[in-house]
C-alpha positions, -999 to +999 in steps of 0.1 A: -088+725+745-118+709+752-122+670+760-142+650+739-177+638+755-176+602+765-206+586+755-229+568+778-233+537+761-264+525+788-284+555+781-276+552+746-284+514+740-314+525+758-328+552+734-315+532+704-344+505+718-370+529+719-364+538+686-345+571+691-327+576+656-305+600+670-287+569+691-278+551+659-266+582+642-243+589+676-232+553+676-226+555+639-206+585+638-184+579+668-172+537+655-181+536+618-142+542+611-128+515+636-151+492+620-141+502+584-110+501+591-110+466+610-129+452+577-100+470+554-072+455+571-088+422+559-106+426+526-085+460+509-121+467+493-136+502+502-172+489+486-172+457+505-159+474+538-187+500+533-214+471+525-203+453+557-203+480+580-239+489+565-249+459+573-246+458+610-258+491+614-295+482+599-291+451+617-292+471+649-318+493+642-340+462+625-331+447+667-330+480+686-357+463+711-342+434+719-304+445+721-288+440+752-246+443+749-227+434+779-191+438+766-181+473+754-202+485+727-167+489+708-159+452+715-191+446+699-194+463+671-159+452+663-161+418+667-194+419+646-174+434+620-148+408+620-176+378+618-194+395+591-160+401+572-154+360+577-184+354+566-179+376+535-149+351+526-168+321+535-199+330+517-176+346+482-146+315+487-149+309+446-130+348+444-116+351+477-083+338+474-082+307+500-049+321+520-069+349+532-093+326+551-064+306+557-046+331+577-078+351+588-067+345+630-029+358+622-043+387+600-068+399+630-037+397+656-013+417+625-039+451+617-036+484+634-033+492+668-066+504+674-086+468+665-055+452+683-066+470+717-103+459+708-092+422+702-069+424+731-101+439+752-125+415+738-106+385+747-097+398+781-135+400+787-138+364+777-109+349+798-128+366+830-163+347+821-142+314+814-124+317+848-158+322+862-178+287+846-184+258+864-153+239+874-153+209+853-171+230+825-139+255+824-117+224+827-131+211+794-133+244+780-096+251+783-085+220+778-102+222+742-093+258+739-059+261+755-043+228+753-058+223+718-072+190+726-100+172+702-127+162+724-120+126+718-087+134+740-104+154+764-131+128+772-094+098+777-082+123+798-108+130+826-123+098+818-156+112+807-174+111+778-174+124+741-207+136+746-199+148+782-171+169+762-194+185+741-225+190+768-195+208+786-185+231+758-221+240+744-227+251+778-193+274+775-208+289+745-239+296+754-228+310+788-203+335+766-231+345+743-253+352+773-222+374+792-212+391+755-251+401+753-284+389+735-270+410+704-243+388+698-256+357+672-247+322+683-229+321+653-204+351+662-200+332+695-189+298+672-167+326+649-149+334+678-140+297+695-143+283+657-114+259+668-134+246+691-160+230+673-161+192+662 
């Protein structure tokens, strides 16, 4: 039996940019069912799961010159799929009942084991740029993000200040939206470490 082709995801990120269709439609057809199915463990709604997954594909085409992805291309088109389903429930929260955004972290961790390897991956990935930050930026970082601290408590601790704190953690966030890629938003960055915002 023959083994699938693996797919060269530099050479294809770089014919998507010059506008080679056939790169979306090879992208499309090998993860449009991981992301489906990482939007139907969440919503249960085939039309919304199709909508959302729609929608990140013509966002990538609409930014095929600009895209630059330095996780797995897997990583991110999952973890686009998981903001734009959170956004979904933010945006619709007058028919989205409120323990599903609620309980949106424990559901992600709960789905199959397919977007469980992806999350595990994705996350993996950002422990290795957080080990790499500067010291007292990864001290603040995981003090916020680890230890749960508000920054208030991290700026008594190390004797620093509030806005120190948060001069520490924007630069965390924008160095992890640099490493995931210029394709990831800001916002999908924020998604991610939402707990770590003021």
């Amino acid at each position: 039996m023959q083994k699938p082709k693996k797919i060269n995801q530099k050479l294809l990120l770089e014919k998507l940019s010059r506008g080679d269709e056939t790169a979306l439609v090879t992208i499309y057809k090998e993860y449009w069912e991981i992301m489906y199915l990482a939007a139907y463990n969440l919503v249960k709604k085939k039309e919304v799961c199709e909508d959302i997954v729609q929608e990140i594909f013509v966002s990538i085409w609409n930014n095929r010159e600009n895209i630059k992805i330095n996780t797995s291309l897997k990583s991110y088109l999952y973890t686009s799929t998981i903001y734009k389903v959170y956004d979904y429930f933010r945006k619709n929260s007058n028919v989205v009942k409120v323990e599903l955004l609620e309980n949106f972290d424990k559901r992600i961790q709960s789905s199959n084991p397919e977007t469980k390897l992806i999350h595990a991956e994705l996350m993996e990935f950002v422990d290795s740029v957080i080990e790499d930050l500067p010291t007292k930026c990864k001290e603040v970082f995981k003090l916020s993000r680890e230890a749960q601290l508000t920054h208030k408590e991290i700026a008594q601790k190390l004797n620093i200040s509030q806005r120190t704190v948060e001069g520490h953690i924007a630069k965390a966030l924008k160095i992890l939206r640099s490493s995931l890629g210029n394709a990831v938003s800001l916002e999908m960055v924020m998604f991610i470490f939402h707990d770590l915002l003021p």
